[in-house]
N, C-alpha and C positions, 0 to 999 in steps of 0.2 A: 075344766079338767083336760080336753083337750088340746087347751094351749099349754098346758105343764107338759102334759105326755109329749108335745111334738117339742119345746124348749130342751125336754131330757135326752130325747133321742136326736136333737141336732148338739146338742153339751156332748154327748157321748161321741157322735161322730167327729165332730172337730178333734177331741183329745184323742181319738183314734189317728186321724188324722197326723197330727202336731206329732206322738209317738213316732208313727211311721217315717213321718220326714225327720226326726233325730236320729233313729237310725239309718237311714239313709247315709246322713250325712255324716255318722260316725265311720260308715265303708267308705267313703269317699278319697278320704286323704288318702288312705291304704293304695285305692287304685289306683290315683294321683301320683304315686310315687311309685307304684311298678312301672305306672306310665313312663315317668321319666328315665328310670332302666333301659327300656326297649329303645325310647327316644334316644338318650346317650348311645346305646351300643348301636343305633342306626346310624347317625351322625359321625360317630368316631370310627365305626367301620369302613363309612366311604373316605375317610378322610386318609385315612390306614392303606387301603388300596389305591389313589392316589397317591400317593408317597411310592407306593410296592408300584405302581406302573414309570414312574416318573423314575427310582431308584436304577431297577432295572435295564430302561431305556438310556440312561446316562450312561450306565458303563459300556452299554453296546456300544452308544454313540462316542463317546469321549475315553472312555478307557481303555488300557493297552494290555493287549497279554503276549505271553511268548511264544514266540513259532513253537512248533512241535517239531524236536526234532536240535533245536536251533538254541542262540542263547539272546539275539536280538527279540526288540519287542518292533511290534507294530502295531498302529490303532486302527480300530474296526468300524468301520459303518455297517452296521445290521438290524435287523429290528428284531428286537427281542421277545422271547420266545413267549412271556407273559402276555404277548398281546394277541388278540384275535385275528384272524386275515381281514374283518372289514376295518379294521386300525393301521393308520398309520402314521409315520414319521418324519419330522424336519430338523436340520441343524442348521442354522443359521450362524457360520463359524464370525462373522465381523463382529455382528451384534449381540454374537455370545445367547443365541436364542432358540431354545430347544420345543418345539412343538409335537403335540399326542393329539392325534386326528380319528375320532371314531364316527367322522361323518356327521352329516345332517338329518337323517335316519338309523330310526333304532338298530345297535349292532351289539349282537348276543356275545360275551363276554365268556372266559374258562370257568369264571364262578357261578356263570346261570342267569347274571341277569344284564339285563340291556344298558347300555350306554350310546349318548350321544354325545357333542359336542366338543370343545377342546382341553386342552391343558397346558399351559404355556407356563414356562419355566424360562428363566432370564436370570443370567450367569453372570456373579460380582467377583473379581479374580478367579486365579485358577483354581480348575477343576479337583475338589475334594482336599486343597490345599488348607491347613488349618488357619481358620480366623477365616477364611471367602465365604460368601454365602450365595444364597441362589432365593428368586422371589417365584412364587409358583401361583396363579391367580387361575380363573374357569371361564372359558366363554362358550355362554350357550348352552352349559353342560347337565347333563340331565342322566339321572338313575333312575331306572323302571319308571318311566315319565314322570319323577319328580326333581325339581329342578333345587341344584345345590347352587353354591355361592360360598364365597370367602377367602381369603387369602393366605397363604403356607410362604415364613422365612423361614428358611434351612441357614441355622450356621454350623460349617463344620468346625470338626471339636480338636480333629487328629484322630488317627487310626481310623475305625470303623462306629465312632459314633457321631451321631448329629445331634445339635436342640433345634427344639422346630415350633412357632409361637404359629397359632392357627387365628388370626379376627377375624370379627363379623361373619363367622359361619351361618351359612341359614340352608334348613332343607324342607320343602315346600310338597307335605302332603297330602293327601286327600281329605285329611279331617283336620288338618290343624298345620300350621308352621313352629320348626324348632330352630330354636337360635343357640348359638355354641361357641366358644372360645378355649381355647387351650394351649396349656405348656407340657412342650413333651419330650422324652431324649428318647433316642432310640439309637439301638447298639444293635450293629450287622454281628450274627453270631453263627453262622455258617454260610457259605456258598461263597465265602471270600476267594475272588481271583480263579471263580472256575467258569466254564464255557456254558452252564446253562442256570434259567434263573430259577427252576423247581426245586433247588436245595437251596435256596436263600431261605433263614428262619433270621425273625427279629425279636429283641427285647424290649420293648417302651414301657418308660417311667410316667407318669402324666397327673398333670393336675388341670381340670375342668371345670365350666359354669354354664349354665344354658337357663333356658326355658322350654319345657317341654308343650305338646301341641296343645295342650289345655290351658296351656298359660300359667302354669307354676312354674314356680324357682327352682334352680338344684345346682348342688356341688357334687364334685366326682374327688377322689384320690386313691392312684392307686397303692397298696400296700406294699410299704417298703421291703418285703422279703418274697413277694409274689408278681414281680411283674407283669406285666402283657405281655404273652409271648405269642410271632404267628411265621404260619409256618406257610410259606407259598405255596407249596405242592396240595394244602387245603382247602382247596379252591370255596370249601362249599361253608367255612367259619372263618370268621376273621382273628378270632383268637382261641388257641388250642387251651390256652390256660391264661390261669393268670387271678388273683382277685380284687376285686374296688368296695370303697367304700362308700356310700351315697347318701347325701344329707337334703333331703325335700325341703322347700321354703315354708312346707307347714311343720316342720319340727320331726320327720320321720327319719328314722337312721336305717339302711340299708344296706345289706353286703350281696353284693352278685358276682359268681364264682362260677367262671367261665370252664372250669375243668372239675365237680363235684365228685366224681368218682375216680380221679387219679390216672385215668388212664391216655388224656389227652385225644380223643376220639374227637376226627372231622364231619362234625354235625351245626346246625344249627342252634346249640341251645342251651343256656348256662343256667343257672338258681338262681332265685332273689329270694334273701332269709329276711325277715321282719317280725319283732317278738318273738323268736322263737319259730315261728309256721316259715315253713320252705317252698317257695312254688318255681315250679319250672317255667321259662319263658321261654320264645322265639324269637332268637335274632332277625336285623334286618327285615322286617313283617311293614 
């Protein structure tokens, strides 16, 4: 009798058991695929201000405005206002090679968080001239001590837009590593040809693939009537608005909507909707 009793009560526990871990496993994807949200908007955040430090810095270094006062132009060597005093700059005018120096020690940034190491940008024709491109690569380079990677061509398009193909992104967190690729245009749509770079706002179009820290799959695209849009003087979001659509490699469809209340508020924090349920998340985290 008491090997029946102790057989029913280990049957019972197991199927308790077995229960619990299908539920488990039923929340998983779920978080699996908010994961990749945060991941994405971390990865394509640094990716974003890189572009905004490097965009910046070029017209300081290479572009021309007009005297005041005057109707001649002249080109400026300055370092641009985007960057923090422990940054600094190089033009290398022979070999067409623009260097971004935040040192070999952590240097606190306008947006909060720390950077180190370089960014080098190497110039194919001229500057901003339609069809020239420019290759943008990272040495050493490291966000809140996690270390990115990957390589950015810019080719410009004419007027104020660029495509810009991102490989082998990778950013290397404390719990996991994300890997990232991406196609993207981005459209200068304010702060064209003025003297400071806090009114620069951009428009990007993009399509994305990664792996998030867990190790799942994911697609990004974002909605063709809702671009990304970011606005420099925001120091503390990467994107004021905008919404994407995101497809997990386990079958999850996701939309995160970087401005849910309309009112473009510089915060850190946009929606992820899934079935229906809406949860707020933390950029850059």
């Amino acid at each position: 009798m008491k090997k029946v009793l102790i057989c029913l009560i280990l049957l019972t526990f197991g199927i308790t058991l077995a229960f619990t871990g299908c539920k488990k496993n039923a929340v998983a994807p779920v978080d699996q695929s908010i994961q990749s949200s945060q991941d994405n908007a971390l990865v394509d955040g640094e990716f974003t201000s890189i572009y905004s430090y490097f965009d910046s810095q070029s017209d300081n270094s290479l572009g021309s405005i007009t005297e005041k006062g005057g109707s001649s132009s002249i080109q400026v060597l300055k370092k641009s206002d985007l960057l923090p005093d422990c940054a600094t700059f190089t033009w290398d005018s022979i070999a067409k090679i623009l260097t971004i120096d935040f040192g070999t020690t952590d240097c606190t940034c306008k947006d909060g968080f720390t950077r180190r190491g370089k960014i080098i940008a190497t110039f194919t024709g001229k500057y901003k001239q339609a069809g020239s491109s420019v290759s943008i690569t990272l040495q050493d380079y490291y966000v809140q001590d996690m270390s990115v990677k990957g390589t950015k061509t810019i080719t410009y398009q004419g007027g104020a837009t660029v495509h810009i193909v991102v490989d082998n992104a990778s950013l290397v967190t404390p719990t996991g590593t994300i890997s990232w690729n991406a196609d993207r245009t981005i459209q200068k749509t304010a702060g064209i040809g003025t003297l400071t770079t806090l009114d620069d706002e951009y428009a990007i179009s993009e399509s994305a693939s990664g792996t998030n820290r867990q190790g799942i799959t994911f697609t990004v695209q974002t909605d063709v009537n809702k671009p990304l849009i970011k606005r420099v003087k925001c120091f503390l979001k990467d994107f004021v608005s905008g919404v994407l659509t995101l497809h997990n490699g386990n079958g999850d469809v996701l939309s995160i909507n970087y401005d849910p209340t309309g009112t473009e508020v510089c915060d850190r924090y946009a929606t992820v909707t899934y079935n229906g349920v809406t949860k707020t998340i933390e950029l850059r985290k």
